[in-house]
KEKE-3310 file (N, C-alpha, C; in steps of 0.2 Angstrom, whole numbers, plus 5000, padded with zeros to 4 digits):
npx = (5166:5161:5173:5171:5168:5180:5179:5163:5158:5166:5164:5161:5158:5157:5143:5136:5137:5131:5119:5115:5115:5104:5093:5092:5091:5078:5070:5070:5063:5049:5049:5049:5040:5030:5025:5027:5024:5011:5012:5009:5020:5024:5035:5041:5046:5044:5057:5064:5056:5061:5067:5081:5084:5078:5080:5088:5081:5068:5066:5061:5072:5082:5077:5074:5087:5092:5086:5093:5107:5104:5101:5113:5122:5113:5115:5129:5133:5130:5136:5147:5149:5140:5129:5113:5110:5114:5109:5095:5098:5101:5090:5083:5089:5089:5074:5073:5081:5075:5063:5064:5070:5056:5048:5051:5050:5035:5031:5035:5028:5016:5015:5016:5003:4994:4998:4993:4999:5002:5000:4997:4986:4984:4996:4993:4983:4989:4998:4992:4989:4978:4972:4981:4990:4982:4974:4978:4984:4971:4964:4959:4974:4981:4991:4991:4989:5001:5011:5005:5005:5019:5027:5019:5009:5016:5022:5014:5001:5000:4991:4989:4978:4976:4988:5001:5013:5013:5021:5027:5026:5034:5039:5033:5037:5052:5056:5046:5043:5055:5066:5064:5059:5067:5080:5084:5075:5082:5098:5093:5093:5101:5113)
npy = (4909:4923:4935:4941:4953:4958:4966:4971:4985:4987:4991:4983:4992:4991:4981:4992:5001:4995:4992:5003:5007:4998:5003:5016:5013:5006:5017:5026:5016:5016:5032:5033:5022:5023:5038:5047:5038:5041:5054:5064:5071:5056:5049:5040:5026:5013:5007:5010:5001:4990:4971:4973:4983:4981:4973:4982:4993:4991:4987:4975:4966:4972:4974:4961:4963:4971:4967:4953:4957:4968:4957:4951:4959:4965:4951:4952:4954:4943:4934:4937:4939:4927:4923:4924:4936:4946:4944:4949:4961:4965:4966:4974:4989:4985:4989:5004:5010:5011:5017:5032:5039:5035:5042:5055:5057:5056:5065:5077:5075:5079:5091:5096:5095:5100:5115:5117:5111:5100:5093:5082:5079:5087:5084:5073:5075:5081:5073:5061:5051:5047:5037:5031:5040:5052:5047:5046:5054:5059:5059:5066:5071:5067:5070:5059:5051:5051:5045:5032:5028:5029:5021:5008:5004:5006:4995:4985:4983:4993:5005:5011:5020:5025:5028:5039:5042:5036:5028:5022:5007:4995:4991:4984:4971:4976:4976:4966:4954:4948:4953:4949:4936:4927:4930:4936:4926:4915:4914:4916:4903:4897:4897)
npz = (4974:4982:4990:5009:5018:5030:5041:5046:5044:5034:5014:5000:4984:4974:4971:4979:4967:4956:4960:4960:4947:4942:4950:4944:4929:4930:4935:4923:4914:4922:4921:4907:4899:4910:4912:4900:4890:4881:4875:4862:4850:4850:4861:4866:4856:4843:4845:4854:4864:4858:4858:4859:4869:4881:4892:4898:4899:4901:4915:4921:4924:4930:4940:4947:4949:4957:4969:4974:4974:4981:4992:4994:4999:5013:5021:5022:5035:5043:5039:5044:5057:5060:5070:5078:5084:5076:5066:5071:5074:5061:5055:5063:5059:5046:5045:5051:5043:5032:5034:5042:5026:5019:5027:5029:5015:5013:5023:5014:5005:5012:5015:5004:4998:5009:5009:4995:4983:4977:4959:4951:4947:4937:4929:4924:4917:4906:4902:4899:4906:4916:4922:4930:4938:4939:4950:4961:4980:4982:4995:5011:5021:5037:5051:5058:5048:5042:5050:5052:5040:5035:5046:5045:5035:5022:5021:5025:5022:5008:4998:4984:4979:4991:4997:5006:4997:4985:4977:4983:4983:4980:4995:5002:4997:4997:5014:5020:5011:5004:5012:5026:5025:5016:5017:5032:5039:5032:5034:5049:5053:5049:5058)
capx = (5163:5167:5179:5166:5174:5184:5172:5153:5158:5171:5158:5159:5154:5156:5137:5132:5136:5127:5109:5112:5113:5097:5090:5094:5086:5072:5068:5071:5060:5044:5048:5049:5036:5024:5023:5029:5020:5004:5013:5007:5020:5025:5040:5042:5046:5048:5065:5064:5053:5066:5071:5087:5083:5071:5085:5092:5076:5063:5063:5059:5078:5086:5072:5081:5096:5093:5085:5097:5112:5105:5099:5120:5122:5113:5119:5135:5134:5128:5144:5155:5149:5138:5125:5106:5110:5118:5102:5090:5102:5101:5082:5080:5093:5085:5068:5074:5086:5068:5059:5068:5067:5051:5042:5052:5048:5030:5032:5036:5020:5008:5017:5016:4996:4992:4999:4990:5003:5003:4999:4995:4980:4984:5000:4989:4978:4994:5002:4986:4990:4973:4970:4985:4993:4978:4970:4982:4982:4963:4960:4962:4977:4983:4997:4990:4990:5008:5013:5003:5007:5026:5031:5014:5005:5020:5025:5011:4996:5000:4987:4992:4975:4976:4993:5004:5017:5010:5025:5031:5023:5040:5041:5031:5044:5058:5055:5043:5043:5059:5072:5061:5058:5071:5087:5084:5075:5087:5101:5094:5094:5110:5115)
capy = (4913:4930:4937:4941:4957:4956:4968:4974:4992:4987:4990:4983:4998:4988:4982:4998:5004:4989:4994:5011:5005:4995:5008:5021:5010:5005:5023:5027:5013:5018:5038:5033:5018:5025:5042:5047:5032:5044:5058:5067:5066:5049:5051:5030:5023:5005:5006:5012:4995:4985:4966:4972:4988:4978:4973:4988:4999:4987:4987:4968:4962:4976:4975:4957:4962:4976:4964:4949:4962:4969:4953:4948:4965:4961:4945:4952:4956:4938:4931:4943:4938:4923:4924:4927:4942:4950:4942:4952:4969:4967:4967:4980:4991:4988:4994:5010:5012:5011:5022:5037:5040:5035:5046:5062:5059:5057:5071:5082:5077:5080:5099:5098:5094:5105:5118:5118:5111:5095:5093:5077:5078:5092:5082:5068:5076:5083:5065:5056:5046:5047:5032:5029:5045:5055:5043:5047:5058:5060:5060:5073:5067:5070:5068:5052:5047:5051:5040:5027:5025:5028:5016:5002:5002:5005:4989:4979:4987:4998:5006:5017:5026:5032:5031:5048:5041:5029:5030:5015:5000:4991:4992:4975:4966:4977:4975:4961:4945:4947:4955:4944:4930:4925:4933:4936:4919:4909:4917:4915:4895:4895:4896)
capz = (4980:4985:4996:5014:5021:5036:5046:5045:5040:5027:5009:4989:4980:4966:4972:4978:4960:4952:4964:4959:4942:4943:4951:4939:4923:4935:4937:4916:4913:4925:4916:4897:4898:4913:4909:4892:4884:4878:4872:4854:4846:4853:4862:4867:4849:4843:4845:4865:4866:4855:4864:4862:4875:4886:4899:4899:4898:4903:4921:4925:4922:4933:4948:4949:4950:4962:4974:4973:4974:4989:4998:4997:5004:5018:5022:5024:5041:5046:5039:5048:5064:5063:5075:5078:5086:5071:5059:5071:5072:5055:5052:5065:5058:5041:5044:5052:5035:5027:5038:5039:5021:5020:5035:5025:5006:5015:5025:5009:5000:5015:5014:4997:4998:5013:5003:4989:4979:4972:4953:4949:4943:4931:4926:4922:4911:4901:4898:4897:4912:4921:4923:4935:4940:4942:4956:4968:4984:4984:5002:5015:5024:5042:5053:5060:5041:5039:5055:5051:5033:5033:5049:5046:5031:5017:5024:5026:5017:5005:4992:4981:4979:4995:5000:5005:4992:4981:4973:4987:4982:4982:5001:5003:4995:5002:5018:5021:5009:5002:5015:5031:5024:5012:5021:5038:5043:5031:5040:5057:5053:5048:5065)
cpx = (5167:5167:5172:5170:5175:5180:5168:5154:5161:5163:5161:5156:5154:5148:5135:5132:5130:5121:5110:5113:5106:5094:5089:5089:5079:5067:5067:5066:5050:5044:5047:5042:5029:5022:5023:5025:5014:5007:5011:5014:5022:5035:5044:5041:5045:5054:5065:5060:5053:5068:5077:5087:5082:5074:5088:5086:5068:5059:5063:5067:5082:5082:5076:5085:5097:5091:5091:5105:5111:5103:5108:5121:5123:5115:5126:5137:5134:5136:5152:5155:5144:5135:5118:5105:5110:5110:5097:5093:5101:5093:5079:5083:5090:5077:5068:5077:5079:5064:5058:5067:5060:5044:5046:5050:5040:5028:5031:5028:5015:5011:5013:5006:4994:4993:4998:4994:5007:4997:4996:4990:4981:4991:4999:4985:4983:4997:4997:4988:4984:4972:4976:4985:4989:4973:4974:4981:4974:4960:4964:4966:4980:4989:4997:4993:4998:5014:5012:5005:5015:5028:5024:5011:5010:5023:5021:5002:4996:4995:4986:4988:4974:4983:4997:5009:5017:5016:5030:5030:5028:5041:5039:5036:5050:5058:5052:5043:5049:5063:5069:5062:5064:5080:5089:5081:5080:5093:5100:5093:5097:5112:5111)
cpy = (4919:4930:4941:4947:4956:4960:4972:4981:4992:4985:4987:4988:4995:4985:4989:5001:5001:4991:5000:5012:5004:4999:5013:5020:5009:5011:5027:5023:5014:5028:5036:5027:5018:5031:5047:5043:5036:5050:5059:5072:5061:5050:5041:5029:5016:5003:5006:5005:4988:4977:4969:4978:4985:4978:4976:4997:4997:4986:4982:4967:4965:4978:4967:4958:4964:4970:4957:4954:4965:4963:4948:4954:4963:4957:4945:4952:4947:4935:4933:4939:4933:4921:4925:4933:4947:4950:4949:4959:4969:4971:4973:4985:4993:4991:5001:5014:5015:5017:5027:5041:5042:5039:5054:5062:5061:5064:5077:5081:5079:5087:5101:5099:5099:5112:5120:5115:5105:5094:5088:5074:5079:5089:5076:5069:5079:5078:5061:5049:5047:5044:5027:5036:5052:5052:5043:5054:5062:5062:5064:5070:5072:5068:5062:5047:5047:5047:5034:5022:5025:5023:5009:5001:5003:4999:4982:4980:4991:4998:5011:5025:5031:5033:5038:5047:5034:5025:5021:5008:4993:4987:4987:4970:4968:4975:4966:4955:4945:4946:4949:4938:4927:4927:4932:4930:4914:4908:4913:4907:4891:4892:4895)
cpz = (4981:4991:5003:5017:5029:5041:5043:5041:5035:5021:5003:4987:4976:4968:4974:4970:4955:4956:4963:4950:4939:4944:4948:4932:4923:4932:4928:4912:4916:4920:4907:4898:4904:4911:4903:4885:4880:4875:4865:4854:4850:4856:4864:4858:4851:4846:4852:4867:4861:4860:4865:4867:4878:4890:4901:4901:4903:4910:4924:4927:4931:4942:4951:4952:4956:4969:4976:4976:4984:4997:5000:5000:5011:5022:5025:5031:5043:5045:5039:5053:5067:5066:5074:5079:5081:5065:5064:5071:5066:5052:5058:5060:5051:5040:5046:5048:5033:5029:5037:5032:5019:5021:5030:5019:5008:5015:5019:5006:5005:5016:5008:4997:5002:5010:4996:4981:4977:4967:4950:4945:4935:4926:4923:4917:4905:4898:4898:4899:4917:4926:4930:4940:4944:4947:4963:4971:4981:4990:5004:5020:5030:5046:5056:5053:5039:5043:5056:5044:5033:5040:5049:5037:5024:5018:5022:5023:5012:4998:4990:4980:4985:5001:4999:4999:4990:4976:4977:4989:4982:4988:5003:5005:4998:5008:5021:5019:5008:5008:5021:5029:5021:5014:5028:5042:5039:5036:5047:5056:5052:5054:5070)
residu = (UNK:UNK:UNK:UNK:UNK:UNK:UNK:UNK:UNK:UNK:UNK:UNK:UNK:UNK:UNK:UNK:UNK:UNK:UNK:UNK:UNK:UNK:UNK:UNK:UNK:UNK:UNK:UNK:UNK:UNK:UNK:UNK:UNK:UNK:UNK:UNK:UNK:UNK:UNK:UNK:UNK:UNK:UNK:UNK:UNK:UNK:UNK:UNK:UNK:UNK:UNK:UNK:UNK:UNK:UNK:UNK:UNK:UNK:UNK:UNK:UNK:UNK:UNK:UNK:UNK:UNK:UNK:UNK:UNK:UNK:UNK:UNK:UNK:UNK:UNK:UNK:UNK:UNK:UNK:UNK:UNK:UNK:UNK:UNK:UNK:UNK:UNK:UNK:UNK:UNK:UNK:UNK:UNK:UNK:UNK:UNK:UNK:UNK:UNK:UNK:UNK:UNK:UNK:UNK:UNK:UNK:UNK:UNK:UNK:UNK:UNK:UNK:UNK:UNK:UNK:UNK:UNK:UNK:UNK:UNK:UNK:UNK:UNK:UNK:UNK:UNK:UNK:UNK:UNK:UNK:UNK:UNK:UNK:UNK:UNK:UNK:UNK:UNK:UNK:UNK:UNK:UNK:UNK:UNK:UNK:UNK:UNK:UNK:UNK:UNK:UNK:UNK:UNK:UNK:UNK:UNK:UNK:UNK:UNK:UNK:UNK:UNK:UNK:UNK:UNK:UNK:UNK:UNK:UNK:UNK:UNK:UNK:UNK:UNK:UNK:UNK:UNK:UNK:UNK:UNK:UNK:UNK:UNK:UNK:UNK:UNK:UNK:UNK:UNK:UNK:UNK)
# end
């Protein structure tokens, strides 16, 4: 068992390193095998879709980890201080982590679109990724859309075709089944 720090703001970087790992391969993995895969010449080989890459390259392995890694994270708090209190500070505390973020990457793309100047289509027809890449931001979105999608529907509806950052399909499971369900009610039944 590991060592539980002595208080709430005391961190392990050794996990933040490890989910910024993850995240980093994750992220290497959706570029080389989402939108590279079409390229003349071929930029994805056999080799780059070798077993012995896949855990490292692949994407599934390292999406594990990152969630696992971050559900002790969280947890931490609980086993500082033990409480219900703390489980539901926690699960507020994490949707406003989320949020935040969120409501500004948003933000940037409904800029970006009002402005004339998201590309997607035409980067779609260049990597001969149509069939994903080019089905996104289609609709004419407004600030309602950008208040209703970043604190409600990247959470609990999300759908890539017509959301502001389709890119956040994760957030389900951030948020919702995983973080909820499996951390924050175990937790609160602990105690």
């Amino acid at each position: 068992m590991r060592n539980v720090p002595s208080t709430v703001d005391e961190r392990f970087y050794e996990m933040d390193g490890l989910r910024g790992w993850a995240s980093l391969s994750v992220m290497l993995s959706h570029l080389l095998f989402g939108v590279f895969i079409n390229l003349e010449p071929p930029l994805v080989t056999p080799f780059l879709r070798s077993v012995f890459l896949e855990p490292f390259l692949g994407g599934t392995l390292d999406v594990a980890v990152f969630f696992v890694v971050s559900g002790d994270a969280l947890s931490t708090s609980y086993w500082v201080r033990q409480s219900r209190k703390s489980v539901v500070r926690l699960a507020v505390k994490r949707y406003f982590r989320l949020v935040i973020p969120i409501f500004a990457s948003c933000l940037i793309v409904l800029c970006l679109i009002k402005f004339g100047l998201s590309f997607n289509r035409e980067a779609a027809a260049i990597l001969n990724v149509e069939n994903w890449l080019g089905a996104f931001l289609r609709k004419d979105y407004s600030i309602a859309d950008l208040f209703t999608y970043s604190g409600f529907y990247v959470f609990f509806h999300h759908q890539p075709e017509t959301a502001l950052n389709p890119f956040l399909g994760t957030m389900q499971l951030e948020l919702v089944t995983f973080y909820w369900i499996i951390v924050f009610v175990v937790l609160g039944l602990l105690f």
